[in-house]
Chimera marker file (.cmm) of the C-alpha trace (Angstrom):
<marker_set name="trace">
<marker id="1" x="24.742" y="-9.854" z="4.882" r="1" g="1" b="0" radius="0.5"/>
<marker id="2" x="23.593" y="-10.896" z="1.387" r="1" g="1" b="0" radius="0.5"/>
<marker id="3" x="20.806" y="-9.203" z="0.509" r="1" g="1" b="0" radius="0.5"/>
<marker id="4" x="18.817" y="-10.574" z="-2.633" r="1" g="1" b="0" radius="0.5"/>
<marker id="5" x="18.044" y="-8.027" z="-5.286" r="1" g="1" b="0" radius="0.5"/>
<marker id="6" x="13.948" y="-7.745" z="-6.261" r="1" g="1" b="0" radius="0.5"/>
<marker id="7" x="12.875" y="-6.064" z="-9.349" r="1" g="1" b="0" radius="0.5"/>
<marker id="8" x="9.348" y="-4.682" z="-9.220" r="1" g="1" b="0" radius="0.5"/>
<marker id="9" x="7.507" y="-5.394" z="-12.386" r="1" g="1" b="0" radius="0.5"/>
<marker id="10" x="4.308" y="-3.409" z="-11.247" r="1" g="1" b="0" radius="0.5"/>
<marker id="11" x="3.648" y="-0.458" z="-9.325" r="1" g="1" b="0" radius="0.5"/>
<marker id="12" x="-0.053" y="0.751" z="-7.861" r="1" g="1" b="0" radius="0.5"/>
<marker id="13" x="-0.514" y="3.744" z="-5.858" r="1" g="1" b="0" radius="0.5"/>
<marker id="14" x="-3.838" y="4.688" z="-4.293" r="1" g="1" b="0" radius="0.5"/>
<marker id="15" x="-2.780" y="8.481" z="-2.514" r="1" g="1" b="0" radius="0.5"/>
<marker id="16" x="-4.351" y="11.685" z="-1.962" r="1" g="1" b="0" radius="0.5"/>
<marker id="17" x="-1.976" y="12.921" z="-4.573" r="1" g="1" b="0" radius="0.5"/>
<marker id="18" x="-3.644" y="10.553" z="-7.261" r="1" g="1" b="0" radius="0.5"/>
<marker id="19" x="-5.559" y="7.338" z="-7.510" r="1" g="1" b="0" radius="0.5"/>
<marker id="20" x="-3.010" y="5.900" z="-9.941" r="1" g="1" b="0" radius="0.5"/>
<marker id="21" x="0.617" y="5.433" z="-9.753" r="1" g="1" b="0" radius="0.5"/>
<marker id="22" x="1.606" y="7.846" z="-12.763" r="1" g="1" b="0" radius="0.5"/>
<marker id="23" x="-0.761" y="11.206" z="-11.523" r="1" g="1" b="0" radius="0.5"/>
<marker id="24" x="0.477" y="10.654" z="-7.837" r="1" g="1" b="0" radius="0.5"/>
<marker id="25" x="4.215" y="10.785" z="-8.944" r="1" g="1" b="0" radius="0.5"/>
<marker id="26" x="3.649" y="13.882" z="-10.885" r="1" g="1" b="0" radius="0.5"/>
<marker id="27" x="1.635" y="15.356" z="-8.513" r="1" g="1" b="0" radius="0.5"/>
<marker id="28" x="4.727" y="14.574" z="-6.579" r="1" g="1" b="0" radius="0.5"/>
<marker id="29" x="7.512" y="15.988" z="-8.856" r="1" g="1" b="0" radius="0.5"/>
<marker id="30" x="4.961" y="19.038" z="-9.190" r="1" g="1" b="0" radius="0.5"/>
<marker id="31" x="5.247" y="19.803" z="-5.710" r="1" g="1" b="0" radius="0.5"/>
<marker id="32" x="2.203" y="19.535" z="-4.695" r="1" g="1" b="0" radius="0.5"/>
<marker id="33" x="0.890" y="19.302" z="-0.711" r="1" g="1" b="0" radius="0.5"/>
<marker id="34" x="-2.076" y="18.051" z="0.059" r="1" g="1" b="0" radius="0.5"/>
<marker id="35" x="-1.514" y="18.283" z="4.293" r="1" g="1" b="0" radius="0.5"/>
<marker id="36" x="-3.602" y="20.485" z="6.104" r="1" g="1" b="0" radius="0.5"/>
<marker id="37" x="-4.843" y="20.863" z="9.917" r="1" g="1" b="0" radius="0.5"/>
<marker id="38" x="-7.643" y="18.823" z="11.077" r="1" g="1" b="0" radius="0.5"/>
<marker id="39" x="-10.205" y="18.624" z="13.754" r="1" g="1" b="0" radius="0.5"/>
<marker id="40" x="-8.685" y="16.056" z="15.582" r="1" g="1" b="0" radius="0.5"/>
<marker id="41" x="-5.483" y="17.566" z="17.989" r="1" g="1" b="0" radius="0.5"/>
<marker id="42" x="-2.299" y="15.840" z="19.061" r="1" g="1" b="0" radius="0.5"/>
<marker id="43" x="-1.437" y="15.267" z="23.019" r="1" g="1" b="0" radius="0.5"/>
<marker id="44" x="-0.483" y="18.587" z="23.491" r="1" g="1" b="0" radius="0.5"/>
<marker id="45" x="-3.716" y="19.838" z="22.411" r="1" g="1" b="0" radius="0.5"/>
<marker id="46" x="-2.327" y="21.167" z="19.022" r="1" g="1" b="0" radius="0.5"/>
<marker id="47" x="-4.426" y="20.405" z="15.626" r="1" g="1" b="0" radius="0.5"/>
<marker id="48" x="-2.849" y="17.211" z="13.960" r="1" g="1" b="0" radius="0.5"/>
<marker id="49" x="-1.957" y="18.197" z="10.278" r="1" g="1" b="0" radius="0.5"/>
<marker id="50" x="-3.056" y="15.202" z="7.677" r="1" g="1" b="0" radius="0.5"/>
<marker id="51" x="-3.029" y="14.139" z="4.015" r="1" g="1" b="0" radius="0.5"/>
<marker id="52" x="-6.474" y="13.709" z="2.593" r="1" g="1" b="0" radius="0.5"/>
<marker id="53" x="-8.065" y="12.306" z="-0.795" r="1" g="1" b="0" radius="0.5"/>
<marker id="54" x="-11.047" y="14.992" z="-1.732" r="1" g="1" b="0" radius="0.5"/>
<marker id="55" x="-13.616" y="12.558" z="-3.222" r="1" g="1" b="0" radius="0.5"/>
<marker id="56" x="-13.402" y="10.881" z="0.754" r="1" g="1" b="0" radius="0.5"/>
<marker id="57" x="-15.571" y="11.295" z="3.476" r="1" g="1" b="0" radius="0.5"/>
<marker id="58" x="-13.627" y="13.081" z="6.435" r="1" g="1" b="0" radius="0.5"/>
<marker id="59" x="-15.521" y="11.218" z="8.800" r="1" g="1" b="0" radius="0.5"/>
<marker id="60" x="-14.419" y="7.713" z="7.250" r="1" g="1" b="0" radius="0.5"/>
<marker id="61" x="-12.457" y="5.826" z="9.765" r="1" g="1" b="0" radius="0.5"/>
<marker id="62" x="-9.560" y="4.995" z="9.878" r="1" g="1" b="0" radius="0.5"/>
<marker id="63" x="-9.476" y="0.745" z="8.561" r="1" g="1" b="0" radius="0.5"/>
<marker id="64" x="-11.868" y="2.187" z="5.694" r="1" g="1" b="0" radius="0.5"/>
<marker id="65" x="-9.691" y="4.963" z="4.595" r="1" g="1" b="0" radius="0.5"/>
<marker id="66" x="-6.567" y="2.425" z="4.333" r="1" g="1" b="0" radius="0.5"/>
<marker id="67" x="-8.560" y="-0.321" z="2.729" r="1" g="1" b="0" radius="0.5"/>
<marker id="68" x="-10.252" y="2.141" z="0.042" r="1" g="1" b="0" radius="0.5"/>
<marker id="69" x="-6.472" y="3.735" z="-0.884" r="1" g="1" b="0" radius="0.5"/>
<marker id="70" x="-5.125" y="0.172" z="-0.723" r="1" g="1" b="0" radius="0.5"/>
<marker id="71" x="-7.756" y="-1.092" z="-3.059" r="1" g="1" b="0" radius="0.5"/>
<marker id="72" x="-7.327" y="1.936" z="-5.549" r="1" g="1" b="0" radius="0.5"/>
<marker id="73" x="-3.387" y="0.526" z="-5.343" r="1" g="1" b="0" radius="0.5"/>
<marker id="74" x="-4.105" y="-2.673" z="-6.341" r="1" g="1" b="0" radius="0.5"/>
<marker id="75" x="-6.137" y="-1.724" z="-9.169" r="1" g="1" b="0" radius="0.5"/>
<marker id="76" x="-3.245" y="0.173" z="-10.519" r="1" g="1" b="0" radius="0.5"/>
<marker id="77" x="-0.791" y="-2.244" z="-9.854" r="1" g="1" b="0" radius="0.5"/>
<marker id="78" x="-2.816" y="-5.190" z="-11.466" r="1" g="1" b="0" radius="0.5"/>
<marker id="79" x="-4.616" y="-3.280" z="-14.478" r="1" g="1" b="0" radius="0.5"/>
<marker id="80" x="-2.554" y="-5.165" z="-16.857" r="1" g="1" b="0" radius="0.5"/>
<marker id="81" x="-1.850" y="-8.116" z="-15.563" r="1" g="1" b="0" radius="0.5"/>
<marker id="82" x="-3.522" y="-10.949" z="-17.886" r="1" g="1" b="0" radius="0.5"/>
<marker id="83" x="-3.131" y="-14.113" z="-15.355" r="1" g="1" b="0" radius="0.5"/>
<marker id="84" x="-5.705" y="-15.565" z="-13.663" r="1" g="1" b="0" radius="0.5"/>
<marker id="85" x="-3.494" y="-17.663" z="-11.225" r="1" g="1" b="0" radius="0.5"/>
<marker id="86" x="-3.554" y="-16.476" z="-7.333" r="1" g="1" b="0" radius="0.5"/>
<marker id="87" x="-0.775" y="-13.878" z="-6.286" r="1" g="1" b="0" radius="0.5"/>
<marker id="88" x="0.830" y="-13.335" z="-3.008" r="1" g="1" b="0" radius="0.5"/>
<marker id="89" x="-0.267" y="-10.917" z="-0.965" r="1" g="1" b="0" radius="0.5"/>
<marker id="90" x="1.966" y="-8.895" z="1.544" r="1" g="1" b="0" radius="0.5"/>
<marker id="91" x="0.810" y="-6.311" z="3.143" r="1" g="1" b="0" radius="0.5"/>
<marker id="92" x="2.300" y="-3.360" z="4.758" r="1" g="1" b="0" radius="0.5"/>
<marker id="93" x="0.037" y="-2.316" z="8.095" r="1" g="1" b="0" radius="0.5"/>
<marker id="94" x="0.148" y="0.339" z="10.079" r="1" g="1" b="0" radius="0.5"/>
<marker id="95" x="2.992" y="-0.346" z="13.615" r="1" g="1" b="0" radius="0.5"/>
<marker id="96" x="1.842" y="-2.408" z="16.484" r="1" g="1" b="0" radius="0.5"/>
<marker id="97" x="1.795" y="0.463" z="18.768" r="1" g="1" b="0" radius="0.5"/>
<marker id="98" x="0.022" y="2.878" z="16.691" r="1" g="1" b="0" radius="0.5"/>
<marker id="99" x="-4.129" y="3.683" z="16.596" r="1" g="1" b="0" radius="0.5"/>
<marker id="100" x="-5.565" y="0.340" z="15.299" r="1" g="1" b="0" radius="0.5"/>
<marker id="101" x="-6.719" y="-1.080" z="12.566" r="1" g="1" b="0" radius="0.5"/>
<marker id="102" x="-8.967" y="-4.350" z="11.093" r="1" g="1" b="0" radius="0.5"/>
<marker id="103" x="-6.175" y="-5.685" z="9.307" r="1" g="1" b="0" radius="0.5"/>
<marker id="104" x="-8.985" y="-8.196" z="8.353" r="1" g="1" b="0" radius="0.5"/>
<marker id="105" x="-11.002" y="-5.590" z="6.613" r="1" g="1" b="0" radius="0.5"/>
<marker id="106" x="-8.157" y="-4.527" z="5.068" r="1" g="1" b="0" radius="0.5"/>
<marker id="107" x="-7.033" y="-7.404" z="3.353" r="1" g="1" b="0" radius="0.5"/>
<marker id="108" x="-11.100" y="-8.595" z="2.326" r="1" g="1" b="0" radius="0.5"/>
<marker id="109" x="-11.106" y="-4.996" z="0.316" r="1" g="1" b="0" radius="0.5"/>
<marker id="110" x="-8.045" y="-6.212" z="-1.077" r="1" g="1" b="0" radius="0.5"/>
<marker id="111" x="-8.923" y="-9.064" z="-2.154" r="1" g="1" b="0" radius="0.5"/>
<marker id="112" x="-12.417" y="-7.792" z="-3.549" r="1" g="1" b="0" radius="0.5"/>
<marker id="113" x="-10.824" y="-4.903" z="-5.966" r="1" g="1" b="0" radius="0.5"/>
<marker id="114" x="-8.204" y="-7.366" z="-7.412" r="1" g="1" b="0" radius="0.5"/>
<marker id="115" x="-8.809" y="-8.713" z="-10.642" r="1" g="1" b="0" radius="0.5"/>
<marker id="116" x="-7.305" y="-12.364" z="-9.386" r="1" g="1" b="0" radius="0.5"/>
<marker id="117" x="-7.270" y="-14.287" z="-5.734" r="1" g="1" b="0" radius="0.5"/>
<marker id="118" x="-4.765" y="-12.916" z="-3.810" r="1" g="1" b="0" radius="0.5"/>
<marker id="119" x="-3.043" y="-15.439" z="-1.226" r="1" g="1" b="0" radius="0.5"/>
<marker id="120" x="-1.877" y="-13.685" z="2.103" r="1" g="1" b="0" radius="0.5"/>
<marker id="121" x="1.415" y="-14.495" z="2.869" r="1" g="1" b="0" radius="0.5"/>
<marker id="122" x="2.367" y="-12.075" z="5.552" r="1" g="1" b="0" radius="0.5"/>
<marker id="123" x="1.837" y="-8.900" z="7.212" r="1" g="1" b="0" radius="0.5"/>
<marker id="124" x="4.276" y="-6.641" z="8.238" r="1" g="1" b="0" radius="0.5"/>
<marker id="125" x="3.480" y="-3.920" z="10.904" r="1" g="1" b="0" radius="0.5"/>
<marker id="126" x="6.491" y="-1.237" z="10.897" r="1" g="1" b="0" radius="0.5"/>
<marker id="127" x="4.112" y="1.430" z="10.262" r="1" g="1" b="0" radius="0.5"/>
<marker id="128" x="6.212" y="3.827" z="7.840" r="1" g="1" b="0" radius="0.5"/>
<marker id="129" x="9.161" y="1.237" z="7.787" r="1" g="1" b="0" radius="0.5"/>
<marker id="130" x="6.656" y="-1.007" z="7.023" r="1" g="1" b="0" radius="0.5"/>
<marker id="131" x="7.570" y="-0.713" z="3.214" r="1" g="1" b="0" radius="0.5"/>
<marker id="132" x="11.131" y="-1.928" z="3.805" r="1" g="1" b="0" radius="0.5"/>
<marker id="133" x="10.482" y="-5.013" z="5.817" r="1" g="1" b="0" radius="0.5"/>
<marker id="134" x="7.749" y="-5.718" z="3.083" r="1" g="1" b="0" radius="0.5"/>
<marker id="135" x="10.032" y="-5.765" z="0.424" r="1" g="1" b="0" radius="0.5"/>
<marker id="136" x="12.402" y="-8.116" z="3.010" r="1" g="1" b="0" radius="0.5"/>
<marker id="137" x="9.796" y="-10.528" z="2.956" r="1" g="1" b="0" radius="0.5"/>
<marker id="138" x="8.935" y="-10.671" z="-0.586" r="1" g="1" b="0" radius="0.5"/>
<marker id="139" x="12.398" y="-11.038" z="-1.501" r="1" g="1" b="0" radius="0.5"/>
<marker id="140" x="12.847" y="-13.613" z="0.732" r="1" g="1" b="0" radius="0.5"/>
<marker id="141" x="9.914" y="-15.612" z="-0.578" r="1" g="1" b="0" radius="0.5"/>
<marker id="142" x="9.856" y="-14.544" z="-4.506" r="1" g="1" b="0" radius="0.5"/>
<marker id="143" x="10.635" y="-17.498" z="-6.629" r="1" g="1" b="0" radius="0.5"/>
<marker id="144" x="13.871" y="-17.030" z="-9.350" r="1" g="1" b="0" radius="0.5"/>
<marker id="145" x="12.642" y="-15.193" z="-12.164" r="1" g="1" b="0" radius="0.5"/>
<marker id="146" x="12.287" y="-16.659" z="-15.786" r="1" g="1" b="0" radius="0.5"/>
<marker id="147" x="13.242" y="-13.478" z="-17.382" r="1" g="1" b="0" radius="0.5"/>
<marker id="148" x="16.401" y="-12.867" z="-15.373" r="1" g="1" b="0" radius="0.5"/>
<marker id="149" x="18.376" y="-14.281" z="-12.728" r="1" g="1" b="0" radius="0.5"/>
<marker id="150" x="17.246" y="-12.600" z="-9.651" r="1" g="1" b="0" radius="0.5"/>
<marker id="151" x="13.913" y="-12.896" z="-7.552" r="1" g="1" b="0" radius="0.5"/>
<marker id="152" x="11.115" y="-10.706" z="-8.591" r="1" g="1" b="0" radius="0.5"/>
<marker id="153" x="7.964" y="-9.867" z="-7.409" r="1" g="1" b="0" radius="0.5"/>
<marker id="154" x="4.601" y="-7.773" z="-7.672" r="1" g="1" b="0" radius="0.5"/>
<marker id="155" x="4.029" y="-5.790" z="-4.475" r="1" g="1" b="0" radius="0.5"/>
<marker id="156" x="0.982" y="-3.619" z="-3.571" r="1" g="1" b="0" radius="0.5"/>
<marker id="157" x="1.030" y="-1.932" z="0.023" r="1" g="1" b="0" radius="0.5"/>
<marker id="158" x="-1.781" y="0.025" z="1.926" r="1" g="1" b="0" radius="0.5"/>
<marker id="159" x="-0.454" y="3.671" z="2.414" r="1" g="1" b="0" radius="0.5"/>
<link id1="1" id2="2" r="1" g="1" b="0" radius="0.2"/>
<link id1="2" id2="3" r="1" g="1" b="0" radius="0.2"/>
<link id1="3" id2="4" r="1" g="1" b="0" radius="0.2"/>
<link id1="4" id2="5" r="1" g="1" b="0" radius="0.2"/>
<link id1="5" id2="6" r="1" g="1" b="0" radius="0.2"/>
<link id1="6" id2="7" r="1" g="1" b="0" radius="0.2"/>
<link id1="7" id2="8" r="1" g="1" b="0" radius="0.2"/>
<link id1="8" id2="9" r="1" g="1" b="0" radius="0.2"/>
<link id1="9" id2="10" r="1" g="1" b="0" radius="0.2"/>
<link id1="10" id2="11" r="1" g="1" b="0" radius="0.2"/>
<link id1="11" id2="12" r="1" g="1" b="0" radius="0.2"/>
<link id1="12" id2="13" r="1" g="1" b="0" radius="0.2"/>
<link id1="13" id2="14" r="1" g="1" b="0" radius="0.2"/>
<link id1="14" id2="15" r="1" g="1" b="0" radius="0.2"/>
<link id1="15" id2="16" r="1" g="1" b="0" radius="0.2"/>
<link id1="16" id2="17" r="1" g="1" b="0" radius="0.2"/>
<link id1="17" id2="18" r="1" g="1" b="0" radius="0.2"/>
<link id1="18" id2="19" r="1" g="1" b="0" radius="0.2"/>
<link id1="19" id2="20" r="1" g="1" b="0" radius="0.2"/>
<link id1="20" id2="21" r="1" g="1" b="0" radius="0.2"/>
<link id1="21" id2="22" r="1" g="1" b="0" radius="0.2"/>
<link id1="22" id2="23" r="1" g="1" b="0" radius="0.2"/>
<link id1="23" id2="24" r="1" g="1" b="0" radius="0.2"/>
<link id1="24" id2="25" r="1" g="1" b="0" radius="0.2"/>
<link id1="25" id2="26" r="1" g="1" b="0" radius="0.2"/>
<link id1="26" id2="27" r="1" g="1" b="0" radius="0.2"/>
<link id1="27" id2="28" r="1" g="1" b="0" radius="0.2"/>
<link id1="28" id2="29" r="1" g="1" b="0" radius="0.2"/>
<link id1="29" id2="30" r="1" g="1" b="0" radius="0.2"/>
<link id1="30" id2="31" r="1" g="1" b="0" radius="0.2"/>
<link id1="31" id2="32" r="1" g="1" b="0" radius="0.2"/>
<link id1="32" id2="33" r="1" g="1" b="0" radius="0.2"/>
<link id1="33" id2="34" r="1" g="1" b="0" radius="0.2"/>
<link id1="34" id2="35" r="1" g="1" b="0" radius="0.2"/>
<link id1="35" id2="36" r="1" g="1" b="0" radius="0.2"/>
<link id1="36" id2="37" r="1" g="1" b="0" radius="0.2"/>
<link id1="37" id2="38" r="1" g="1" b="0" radius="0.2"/>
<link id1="38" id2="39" r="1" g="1" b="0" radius="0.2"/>
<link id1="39" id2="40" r="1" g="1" b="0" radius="0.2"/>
<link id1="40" id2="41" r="1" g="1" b="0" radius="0.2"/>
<link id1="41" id2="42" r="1" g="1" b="0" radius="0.2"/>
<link id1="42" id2="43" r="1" g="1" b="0" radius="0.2"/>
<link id1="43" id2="44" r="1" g="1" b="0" radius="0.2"/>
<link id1="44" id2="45" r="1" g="1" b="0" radius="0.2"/>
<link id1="45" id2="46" r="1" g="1" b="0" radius="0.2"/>
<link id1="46" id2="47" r="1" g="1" b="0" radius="0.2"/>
<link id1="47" id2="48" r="1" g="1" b="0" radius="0.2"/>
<link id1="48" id2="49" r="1" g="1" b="0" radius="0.2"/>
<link id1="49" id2="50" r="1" g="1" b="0" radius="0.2"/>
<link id1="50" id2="51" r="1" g="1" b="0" radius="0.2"/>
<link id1="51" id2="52" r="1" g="1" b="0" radius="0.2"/>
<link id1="52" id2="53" r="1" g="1" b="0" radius="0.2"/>
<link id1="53" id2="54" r="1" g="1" b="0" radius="0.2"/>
<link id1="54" id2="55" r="1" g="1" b="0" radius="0.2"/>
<link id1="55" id2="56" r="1" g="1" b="0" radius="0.2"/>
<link id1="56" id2="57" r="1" g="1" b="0" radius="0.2"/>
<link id1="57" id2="58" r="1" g="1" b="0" radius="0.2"/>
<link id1="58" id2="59" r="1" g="1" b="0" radius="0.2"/>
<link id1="59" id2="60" r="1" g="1" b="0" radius="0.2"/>
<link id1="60" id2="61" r="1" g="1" b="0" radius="0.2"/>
<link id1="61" id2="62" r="1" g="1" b="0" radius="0.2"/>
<link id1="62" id2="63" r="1" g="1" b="0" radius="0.2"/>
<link id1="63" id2="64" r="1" g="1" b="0" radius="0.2"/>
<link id1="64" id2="65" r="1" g="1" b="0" radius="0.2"/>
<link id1="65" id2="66" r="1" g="1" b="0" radius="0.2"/>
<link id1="66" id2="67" r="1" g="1" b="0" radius="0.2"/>
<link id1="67" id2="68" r="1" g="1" b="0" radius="0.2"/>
<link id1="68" id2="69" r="1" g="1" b="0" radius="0.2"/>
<link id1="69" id2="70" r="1" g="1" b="0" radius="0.2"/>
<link id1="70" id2="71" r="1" g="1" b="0" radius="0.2"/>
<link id1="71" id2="72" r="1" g="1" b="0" radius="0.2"/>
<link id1="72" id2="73" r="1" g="1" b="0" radius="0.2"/>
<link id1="73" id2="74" r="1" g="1" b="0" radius="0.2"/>
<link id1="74" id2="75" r="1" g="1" b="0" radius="0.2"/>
<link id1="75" id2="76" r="1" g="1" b="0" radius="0.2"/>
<link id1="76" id2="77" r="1" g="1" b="0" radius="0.2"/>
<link id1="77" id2="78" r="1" g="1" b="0" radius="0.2"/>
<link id1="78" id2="79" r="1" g="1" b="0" radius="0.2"/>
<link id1="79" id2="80" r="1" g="1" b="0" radius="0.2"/>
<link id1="80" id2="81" r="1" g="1" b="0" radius="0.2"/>
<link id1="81" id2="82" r="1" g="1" b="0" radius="0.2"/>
<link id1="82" id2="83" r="1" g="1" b="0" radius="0.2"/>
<link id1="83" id2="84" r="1" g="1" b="0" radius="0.2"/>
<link id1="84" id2="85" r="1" g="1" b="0" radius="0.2"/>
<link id1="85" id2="86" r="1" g="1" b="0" radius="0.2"/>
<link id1="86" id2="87" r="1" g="1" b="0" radius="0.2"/>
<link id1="87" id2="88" r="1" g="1" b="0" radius="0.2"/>
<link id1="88" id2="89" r="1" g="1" b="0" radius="0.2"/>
<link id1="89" id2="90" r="1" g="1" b="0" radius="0.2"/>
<link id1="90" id2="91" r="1" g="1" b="0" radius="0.2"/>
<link id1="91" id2="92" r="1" g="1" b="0" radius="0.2"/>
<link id1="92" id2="93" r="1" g="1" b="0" radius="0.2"/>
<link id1="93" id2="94" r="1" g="1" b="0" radius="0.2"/>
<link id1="94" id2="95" r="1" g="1" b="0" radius="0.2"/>
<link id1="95" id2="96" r="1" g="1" b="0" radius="0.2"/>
<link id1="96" id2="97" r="1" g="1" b="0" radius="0.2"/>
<link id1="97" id2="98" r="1" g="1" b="0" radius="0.2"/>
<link id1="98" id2="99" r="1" g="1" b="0" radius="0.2"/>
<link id1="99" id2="100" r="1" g="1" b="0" radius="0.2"/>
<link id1="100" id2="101" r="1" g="1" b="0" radius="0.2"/>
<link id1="101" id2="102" r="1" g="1" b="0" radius="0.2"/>
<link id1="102" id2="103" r="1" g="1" b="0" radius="0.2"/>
<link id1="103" id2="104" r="1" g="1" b="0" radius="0.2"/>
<link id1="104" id2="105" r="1" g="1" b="0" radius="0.2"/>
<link id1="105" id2="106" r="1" g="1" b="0" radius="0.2"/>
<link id1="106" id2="107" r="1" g="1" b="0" radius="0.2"/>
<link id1="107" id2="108" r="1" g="1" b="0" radius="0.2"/>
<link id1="108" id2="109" r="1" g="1" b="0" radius="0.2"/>
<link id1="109" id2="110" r="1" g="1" b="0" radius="0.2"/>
<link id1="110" id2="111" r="1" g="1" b="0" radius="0.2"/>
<link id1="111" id2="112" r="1" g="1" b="0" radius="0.2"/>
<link id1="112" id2="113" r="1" g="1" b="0" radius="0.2"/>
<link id1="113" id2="114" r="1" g="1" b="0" radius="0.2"/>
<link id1="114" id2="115" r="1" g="1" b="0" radius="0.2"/>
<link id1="115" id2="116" r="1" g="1" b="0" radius="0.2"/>
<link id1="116" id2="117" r="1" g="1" b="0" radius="0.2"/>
<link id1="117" id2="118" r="1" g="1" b="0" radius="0.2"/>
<link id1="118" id2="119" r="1" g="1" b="0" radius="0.2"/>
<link id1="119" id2="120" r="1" g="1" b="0" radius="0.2"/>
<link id1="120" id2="121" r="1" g="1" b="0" radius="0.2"/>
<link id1="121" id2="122" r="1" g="1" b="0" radius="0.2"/>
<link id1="122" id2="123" r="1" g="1" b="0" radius="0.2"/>
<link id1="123" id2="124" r="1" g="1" b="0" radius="0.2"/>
<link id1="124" id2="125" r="1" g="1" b="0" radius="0.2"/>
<link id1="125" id2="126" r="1" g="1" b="0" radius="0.2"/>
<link id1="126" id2="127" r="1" g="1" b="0" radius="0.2"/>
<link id1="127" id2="128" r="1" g="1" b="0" radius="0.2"/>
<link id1="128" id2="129" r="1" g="1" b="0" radius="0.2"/>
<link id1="129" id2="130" r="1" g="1" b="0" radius="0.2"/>
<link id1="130" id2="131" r="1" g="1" b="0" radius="0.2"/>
<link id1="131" id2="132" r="1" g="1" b="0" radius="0.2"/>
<link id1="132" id2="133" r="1" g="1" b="0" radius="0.2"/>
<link id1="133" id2="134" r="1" g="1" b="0" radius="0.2"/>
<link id1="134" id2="135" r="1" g="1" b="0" radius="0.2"/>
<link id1="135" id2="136" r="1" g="1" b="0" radius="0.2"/>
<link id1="136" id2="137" r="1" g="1" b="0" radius="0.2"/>
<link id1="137" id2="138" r="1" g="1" b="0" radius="0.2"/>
<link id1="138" id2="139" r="1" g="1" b="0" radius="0.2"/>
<link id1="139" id2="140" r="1" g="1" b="0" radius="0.2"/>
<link id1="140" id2="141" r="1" g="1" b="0" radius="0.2"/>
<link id1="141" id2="142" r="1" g="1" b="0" radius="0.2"/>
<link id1="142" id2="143" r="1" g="1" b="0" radius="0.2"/>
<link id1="143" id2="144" r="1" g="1" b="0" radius="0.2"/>
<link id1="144" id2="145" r="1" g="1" b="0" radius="0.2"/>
<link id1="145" id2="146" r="1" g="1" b="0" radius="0.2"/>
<link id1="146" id2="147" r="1" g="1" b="0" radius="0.2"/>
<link id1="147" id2="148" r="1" g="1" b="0" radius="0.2"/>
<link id1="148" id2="149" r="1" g="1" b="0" radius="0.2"/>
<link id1="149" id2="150" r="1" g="1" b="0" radius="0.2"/>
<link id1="150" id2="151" r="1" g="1" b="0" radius="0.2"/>
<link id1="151" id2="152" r="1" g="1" b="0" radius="0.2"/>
<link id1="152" id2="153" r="1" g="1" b="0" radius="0.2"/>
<link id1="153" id2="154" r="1" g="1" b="0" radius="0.2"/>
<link id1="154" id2="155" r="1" g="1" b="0" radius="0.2"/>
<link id1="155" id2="156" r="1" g="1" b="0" radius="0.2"/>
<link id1="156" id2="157" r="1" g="1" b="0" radius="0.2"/>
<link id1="157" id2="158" r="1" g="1" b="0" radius="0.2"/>
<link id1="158" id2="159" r="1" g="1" b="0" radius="0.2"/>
</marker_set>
């Protein structure tokens, strides 16, 4: 199979390691953990462990939570981006089977924190492998590059 390379121009993270891509990976490469039990148990009654951002409400559901860590993403990824033309938008959702989400929602914060229209083009839901079918799609559908001579793309997923 011939895969098509991508090369990511732009990178935005919205994580409860950092609100920006750069503090996130350090936070990362510094080893920090931010997991720790919660209220809520698994099916054999045992507390579910979790990842959360500080400056969030505990109680804040679940579509909320995604969209406000997916907005703080796109921030980051688009901060310096000087176009004002629309960009694709692919996004990464939680799998099929999993607890559900308004993917609607999701995409309307989106679209709301970005400092140009987004377009949605697709959206993927293979939960963690999510990220890899993403980037399947956008290299798919990226347009030849002007600056070199394989497809590129800006990508923003929701954690």
């Amino acid at each position: 199979m011939n895969t098509p390379e991508l090369a990511l121009m732009r990178l935005g993270l919205g994580t409860p390691l950092g609100l920006t891509a750069p503090t996130t990976l350090a936070a990362a490469r510094a080893g920090i953990v931010r997991f720790a039990e919660t209220t809520h148990e698994d099916r054999h009654g045992d507390p579910l462990r979790a990842s959360r951002l500080a400056r969030m409400d505990p109680a804040c559901e679940r579509s909320r939570r995604i969209a406000a860590l997916a907005g703080w993403a796109v921030q980051d990824c688009l901060a310096a981006h000087s176009s004002t033309s629309p960009l694709p938008l692919y996004v990464a959702a939680p799998a099929a089977g999993d607890a559900p989400v308004d993917e609607a929602a999701i995409v309307e914060a989106l679209r709301s924190e970005a400092p140009v229209p987004l377009e949605l083009r697709e959206v993927v839901r293979g939960g963690r492998a999510g990220m890899f079918q993403l980037l399947a799609a956008v290299a798919r559908d990226a347009p030849p590059s002007p600056w070199c001579s394989r497809p590129t793309a800006c990508a923003t997923t929701p954690p």
